[in-house]
C-alpha positions in Angstrom: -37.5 37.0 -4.2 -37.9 33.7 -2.3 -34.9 33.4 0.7 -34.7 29.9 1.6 -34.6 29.5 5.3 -31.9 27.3 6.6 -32.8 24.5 9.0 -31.1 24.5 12.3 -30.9 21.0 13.3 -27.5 19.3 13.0 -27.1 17.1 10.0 -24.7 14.5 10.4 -23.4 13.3 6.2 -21.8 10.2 5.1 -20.9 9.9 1.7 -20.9 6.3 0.3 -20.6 4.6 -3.2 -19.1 1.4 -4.7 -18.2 -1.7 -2.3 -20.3 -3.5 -0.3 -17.6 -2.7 2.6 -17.9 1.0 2.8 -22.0 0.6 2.8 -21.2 -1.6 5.8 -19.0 0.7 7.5 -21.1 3.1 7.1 -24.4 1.2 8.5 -22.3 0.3 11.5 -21.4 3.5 11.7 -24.5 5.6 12.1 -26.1 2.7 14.2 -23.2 3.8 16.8 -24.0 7.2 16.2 -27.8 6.7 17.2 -26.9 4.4 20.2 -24.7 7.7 21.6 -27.2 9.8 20.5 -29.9 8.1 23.7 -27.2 9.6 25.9 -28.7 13.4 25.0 -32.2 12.6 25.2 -34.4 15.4 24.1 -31.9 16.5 21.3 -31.8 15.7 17.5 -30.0 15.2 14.4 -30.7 14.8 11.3 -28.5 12.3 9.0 -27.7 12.0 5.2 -26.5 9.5 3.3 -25.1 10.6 -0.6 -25.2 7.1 -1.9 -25.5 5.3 -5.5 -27.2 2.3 -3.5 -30.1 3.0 -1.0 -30.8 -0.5 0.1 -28.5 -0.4 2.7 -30.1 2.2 4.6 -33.9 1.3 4.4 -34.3 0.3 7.7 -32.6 3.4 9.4 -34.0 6.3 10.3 -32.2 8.4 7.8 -32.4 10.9 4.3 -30.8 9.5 1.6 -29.9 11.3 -1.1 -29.4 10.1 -5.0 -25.6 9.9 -5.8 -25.3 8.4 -9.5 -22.4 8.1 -11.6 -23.0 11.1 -13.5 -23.1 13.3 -10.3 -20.0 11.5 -9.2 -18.2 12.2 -12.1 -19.1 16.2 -12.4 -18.0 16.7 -9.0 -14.6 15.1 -9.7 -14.0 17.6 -12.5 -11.5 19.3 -13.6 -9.1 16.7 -13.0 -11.2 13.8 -11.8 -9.6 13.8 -8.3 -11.4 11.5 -6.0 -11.8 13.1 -3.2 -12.9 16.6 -4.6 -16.6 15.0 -4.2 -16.3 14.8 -0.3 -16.4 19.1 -0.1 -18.8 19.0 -3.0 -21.2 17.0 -0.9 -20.6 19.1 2.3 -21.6 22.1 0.6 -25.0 21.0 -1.1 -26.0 20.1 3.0 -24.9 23.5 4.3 -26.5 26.0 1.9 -30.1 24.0 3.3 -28.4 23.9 6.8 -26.2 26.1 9.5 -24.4 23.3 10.4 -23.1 20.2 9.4 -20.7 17.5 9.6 -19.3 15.0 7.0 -18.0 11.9 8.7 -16.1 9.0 6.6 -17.5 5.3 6.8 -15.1 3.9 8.9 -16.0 5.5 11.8 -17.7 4.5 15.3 -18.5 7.1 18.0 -17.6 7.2 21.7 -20.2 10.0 22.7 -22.9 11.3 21.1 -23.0 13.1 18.1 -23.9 16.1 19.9 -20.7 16.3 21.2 -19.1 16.9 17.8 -21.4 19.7 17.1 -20.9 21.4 20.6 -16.9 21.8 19.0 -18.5 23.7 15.5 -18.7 27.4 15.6 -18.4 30.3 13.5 -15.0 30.8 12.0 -13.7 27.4 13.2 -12.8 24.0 11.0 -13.4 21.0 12.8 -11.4 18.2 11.8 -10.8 14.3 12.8 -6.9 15.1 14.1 -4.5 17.9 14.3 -1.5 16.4 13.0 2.1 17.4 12.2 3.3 20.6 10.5 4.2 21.0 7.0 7.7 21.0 7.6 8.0 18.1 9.3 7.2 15.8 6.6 10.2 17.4 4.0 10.2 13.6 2.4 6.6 13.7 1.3 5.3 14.5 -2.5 3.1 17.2 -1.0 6.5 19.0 0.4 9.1 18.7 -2.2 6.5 18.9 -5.1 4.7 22.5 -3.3 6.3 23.8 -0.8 8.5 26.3 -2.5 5.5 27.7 -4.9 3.1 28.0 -1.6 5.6 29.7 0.2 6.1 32.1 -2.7 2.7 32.6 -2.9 2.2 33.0 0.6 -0.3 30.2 1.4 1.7 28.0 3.4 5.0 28.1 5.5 6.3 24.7 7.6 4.7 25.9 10.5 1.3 24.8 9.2 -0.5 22.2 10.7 -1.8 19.2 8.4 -5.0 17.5 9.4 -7.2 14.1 8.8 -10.4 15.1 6.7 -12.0 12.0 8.2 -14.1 14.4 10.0 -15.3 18.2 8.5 -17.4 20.2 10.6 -19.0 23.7 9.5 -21.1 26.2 10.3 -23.0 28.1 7.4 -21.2 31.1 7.1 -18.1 28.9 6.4 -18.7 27.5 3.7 -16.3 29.4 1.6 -14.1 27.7 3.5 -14.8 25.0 1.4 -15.2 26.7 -2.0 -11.6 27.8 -1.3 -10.2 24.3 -0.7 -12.2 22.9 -3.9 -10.1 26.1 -5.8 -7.0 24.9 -4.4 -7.3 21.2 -5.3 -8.2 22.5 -8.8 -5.5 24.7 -9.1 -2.6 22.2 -7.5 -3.5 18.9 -8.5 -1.6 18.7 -12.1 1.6 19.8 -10.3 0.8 17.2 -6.7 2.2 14.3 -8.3 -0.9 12.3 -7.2 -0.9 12.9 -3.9 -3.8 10.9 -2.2 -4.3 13.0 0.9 -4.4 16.3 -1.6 -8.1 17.1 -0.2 -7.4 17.6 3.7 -4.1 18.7 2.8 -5.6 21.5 0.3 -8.7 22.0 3.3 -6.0 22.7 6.1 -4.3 25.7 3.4 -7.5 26.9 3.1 -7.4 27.2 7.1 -4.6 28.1 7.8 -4.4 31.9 9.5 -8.2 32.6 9.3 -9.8 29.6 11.4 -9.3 28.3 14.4 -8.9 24.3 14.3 -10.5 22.0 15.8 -10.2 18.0 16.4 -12.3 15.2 17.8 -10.2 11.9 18.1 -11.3 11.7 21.7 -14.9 11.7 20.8 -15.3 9.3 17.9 -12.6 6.7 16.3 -11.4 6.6 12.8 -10.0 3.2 12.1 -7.8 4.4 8.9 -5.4 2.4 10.6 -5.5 -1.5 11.0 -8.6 -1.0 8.5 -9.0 -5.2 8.5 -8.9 -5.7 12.0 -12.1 -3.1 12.6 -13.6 -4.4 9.6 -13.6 -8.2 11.6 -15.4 -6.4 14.4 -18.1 -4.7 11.9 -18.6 -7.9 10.4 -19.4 -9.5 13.2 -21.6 -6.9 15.0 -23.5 -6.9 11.1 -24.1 -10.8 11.1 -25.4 -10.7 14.6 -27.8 -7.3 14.1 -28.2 -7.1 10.2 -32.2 -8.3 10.5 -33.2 -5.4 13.7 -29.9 -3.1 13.7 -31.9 -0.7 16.1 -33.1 -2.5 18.5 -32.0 -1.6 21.8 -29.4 -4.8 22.1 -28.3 -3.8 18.8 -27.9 -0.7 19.5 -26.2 -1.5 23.0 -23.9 -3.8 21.3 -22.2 -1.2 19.2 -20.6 0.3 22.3 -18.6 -3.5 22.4 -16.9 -2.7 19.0 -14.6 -0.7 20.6 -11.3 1.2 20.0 -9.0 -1.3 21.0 -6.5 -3.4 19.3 -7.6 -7.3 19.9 -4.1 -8.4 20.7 -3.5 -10.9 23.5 -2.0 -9.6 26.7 1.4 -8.8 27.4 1.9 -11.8 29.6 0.6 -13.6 27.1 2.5 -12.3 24.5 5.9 -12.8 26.1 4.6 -16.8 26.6 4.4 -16.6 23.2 7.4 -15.4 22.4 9.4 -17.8 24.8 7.7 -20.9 23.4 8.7 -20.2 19.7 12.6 -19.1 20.8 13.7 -22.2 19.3 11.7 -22.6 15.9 13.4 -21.2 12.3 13.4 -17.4 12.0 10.9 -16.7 9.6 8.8 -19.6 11.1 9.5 -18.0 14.5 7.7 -14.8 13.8 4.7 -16.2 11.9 4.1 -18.5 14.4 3.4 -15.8 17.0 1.3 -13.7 15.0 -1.0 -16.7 13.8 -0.9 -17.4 18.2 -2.5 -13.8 18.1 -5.4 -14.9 16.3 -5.9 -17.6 18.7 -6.2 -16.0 21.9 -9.6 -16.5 23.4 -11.0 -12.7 23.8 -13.8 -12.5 26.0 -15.3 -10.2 23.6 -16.8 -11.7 20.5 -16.1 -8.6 18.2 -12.3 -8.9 19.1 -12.7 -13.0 18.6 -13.7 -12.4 15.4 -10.6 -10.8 14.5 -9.1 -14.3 14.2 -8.6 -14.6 10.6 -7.1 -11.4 10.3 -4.2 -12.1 13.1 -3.9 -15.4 10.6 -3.9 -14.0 7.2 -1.4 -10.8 8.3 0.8 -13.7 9.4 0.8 -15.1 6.0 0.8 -11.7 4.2 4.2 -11.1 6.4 6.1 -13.9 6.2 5.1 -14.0 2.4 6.8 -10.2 2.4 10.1 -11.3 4.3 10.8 -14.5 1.9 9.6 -12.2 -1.4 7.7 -16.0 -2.3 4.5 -17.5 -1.5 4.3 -19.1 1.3 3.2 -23.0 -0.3 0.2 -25.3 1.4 3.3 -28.3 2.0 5.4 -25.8 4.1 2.8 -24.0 5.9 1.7 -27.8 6.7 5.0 -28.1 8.2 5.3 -25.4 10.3 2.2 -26.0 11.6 2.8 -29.6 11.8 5.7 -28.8 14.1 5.3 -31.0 17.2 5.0 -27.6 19.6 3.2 -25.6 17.6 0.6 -28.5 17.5 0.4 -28.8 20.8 0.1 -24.4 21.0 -2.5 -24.4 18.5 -4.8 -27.4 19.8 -7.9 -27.6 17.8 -7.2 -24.4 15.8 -4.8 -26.2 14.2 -6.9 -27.3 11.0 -9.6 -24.4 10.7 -6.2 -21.8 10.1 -4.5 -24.4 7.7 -7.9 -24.2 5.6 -8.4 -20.7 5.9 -5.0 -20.0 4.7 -5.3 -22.4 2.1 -8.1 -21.3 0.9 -7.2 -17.5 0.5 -4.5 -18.9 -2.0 -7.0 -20.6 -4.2 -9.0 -17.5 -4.0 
């Protein structure tokens, strides 16, 4: 009998499939994860791509492996949940590998990717975030729909910490850590209600009392939150490094796509509030937040945020009158004799994008 040696290098896994924005995320994100990786010279990874389109990825230094719809669809089974695929994947890289690490697209890293594997050990889970416990979130589906039939069956009490799957680190001799999970999401899905986080919540009671957790928030960033305003700053670093994204100013330029929210500054922010004081109330607010999108960043990844300050603006004010927002009044308000004068230039280029999203 033939044992198959497992290889010790460090694979690093994205799983991606459908939209051309998650194959973008996900080039972005493991050209950041090679520019860190220069700060540990002499170590290496290895990195895997599960994808259903391999185009993306021809001019990076990675293993891509076929992920077609038929694939997709088995590992979805029994009840064709989603994200059931993400531990499936996992496990087909750790019974080749001791360790591994699954990492979502929309991702950049801070350190190198060593660093994340430094925190993986036997009888550990590491995830993206610790978060709150169980009963802490009573209003959620995943409480009032489970929490009575997995305290019965001893699985989970409201001291159990939840956690964000954006990042799942193993060693080997874990894996049934994952097998467990999968049995879990099998087993609770019909009664979850549809829960969308069932996978890390199902992964965290597989955990829970037998391994030691583990995060990693300071060491990469998962932009879950303010998606659009990341995805600007993608975009940008992709139309500028698309054609060479490893050269070394490529490579160097990831580290200026960085964590922080590209809002104005607080001095600023209060000049903006005083100057609007006497416009409308719903014009009031929307006025600021298209101001946000005109602040001259001296970082082009934050500058290209822009359109997203302008089109949450829009999206807002639309939300607080429950009614489009029409091309004559948003001429109006932007017409307004001071907010010409705020907006200068910018004045036309936001009235077209704006307009132009509504056509669209």
């Amino acid at each position: 009998m033939v044992t198959q040696t497992r290889s010790s290098r460090p694979q690093l896994v994205y799983l991606v499939f459908g939209a051309d924005t998650y194959h973008r995320e996900a080039v972005f994100s493991i050209c950041s994860a090679l520019a860190r990786l220069r700060e540990t010279p002499g170590h290496r990874i290895d990195i895997q791509v599960f994808t259903d389109d391999p185009a993306p990825y021809g001019d990076l230094p990675v293993r891509v492996r076929n992920f077609d719809a038929a694939t997709r669809e088995a590992w979805m089974q029994p009840h064709g949940y989603h994200f059931r695929i993400k531990h499936m994947a996992l496990l087909e890289v750790l019974r080749e590998s001791e360790v591994a690490l699954l990492i979502d697209t929309d991702t950049f890293f801070h350190q190198s990717p060593l660093a994340l594997f430094e925190r993986i050990a036997p009888g550990s889970l590491l995830c993206n975030a610790i978060g709150i416990r169980y009963g802490d979130c009573r209003e959620s589906v995943l409480y009032s729909a489970l929490s009575e039939e997995l305290q019965a069956r001893g699985l989970a009490d409201d001291q159990m910490p939840l956690i964000n799957s954006g990042v799942i680190g193993l060693h080997a001799d874990d894996a049934c850590l994952l097998e467990r999970s999968i049995e879990l999401m099998d087993d609770l899905y019909p009664r979850a209600q549809g829960a969308y986080i069932l996978e890390e919540f199902c992964l965290g009671i597989a955990a829970y009392r037998h391994y030691a957790l583990r995060e990693c928030p300071d060491l990469i960033h998962h932009y879950w939150s303010r998606k659009q305003l990341f995805r600007a700053k993608v975009m940008a670093w992709l139309r500028k490094h698309q054609n060479v994204p490893l050269d070394p100013a490529a490579l160097d330029d990831t580290r200026q796509v960085t964590a922080q929210l590209p809002r104005p500054p607080a001095a600023q922010r209060l000049l903006f509030k005083a100057v609007t004081l006497l416009l409308p109330g719903h014009q009031r607010q929307f006025v600021r937040e298209v101001l946000y999108g005109c602040y001259p960043h001296a970082n082009e990844f934050d500058q290209a945020c822009a359109p997203v300050w302008w089109e949450k603006a829009q999206d807002n004010v639309e939300r607080r009158m429950h009614t489009p927002l029409q091309p004559r009044q948003l001429e109006q308000w932007l017409g307004h004799p001071g907010v010409r004068l705020l907006l200068g230039r910018r004045r036309s280029s936001i009235y077209q994008h704006l307009t132009s999203r509504q056509k669209s």
